[in-house]
PAKOLKOL-281620 format. One record per residue (C-alpha): x, y, z. Coordinates in Angstrom, 3 decimals. Each point is the difference from the previous one (the first is absolute). Layout:
- X, Y, Z
...
This chain:
- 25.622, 16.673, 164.727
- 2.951, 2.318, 1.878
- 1.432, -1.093, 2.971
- 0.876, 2.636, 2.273
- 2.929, 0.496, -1.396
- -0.858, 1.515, -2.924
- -2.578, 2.139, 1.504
- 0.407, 3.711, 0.430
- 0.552, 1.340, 3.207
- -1.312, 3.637, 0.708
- 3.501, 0.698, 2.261
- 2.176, -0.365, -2.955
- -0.051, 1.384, -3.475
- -0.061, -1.766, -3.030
- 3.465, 0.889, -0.685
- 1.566, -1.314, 2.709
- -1.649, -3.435, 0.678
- 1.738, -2.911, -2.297
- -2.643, -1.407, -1.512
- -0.511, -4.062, -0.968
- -2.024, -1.310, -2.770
- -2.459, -1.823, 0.621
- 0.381, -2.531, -2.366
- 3.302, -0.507, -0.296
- 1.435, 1.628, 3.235
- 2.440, 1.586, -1.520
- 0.873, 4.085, 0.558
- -2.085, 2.498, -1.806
- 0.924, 2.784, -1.451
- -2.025, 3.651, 0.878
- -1.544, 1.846, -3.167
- -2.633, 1.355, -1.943
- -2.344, -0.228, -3.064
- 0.232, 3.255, -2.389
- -3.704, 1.088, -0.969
- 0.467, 1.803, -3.285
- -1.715, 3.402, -0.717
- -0.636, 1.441, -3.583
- 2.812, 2.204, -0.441
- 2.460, -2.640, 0.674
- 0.472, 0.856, 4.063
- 0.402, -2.398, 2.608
- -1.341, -0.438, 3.410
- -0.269, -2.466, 2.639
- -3.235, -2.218, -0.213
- -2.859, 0.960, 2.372
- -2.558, -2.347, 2.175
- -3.376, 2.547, -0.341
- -2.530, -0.967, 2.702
- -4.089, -0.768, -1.433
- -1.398, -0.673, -3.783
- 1.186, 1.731, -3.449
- -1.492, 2.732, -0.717
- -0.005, 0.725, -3.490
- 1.424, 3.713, -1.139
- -0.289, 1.129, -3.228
- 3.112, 2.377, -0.408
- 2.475, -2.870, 1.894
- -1.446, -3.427, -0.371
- -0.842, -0.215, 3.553
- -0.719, 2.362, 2.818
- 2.967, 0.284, 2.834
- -0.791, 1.327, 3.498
- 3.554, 0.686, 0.746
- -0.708, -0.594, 4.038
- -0.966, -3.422, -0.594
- 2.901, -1.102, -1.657
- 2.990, -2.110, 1.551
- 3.350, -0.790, -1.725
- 0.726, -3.422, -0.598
- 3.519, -1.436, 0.631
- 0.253, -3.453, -1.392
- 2.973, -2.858, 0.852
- 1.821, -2.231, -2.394
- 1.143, -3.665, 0.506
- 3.492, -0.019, -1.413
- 0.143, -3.615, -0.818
- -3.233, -0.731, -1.265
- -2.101, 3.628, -0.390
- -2.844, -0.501, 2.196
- -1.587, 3.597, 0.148
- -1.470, 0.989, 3.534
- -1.345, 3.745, 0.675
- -1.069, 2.158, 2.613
- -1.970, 3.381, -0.216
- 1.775, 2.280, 2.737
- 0.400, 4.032, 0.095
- 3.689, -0.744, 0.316
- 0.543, -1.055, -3.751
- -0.786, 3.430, -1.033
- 2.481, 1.320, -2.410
- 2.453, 2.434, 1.426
């Protein structure tokens, strides 16, 4: 369970709040997970709102308005992973 500490507030960005792991308490580290297309390119990892739906040219059918970029935070002492799905992880 977070204490309220660890929580995310909606008046600060990710970026600027220091965050503290929850296990160890310890400072976290801001990041992302690569997902991995095809051709070898890299993008940041998406949260897609509702079920799969299967597609048969790309695996699995993407309504691009439904999807939110996922930042996730690393424990630097003992890697506890923690992530949040917010439009302001988008890749610039």
């Amino acid at each position: 369970m977070m204490d309220d500490s660890n929580s995310f507030s909606e008046e600060l960005s990710m970026d600027t709040k220091i965050m503290h792991c929850p296990k160890c308490n310890n400072e976290m580290v801001q990041g992302y997970i690569a997902d991995w297309k095809a051709d070898d390119r890299r993008r940041v990892s998406n949260w897609i709102e509702g079920e799969p739906i299967k597609s048969y040219w790309y695996g699995t059918k993407i309504s691009p308005e439904k999807c939110i970029p996922v930042g996730t935070f690393r424990c630097s002492v003992c890697g506890f992973l923690e992530s949040y799905a917010r439009p302001e992880f988008k890749a610039n």
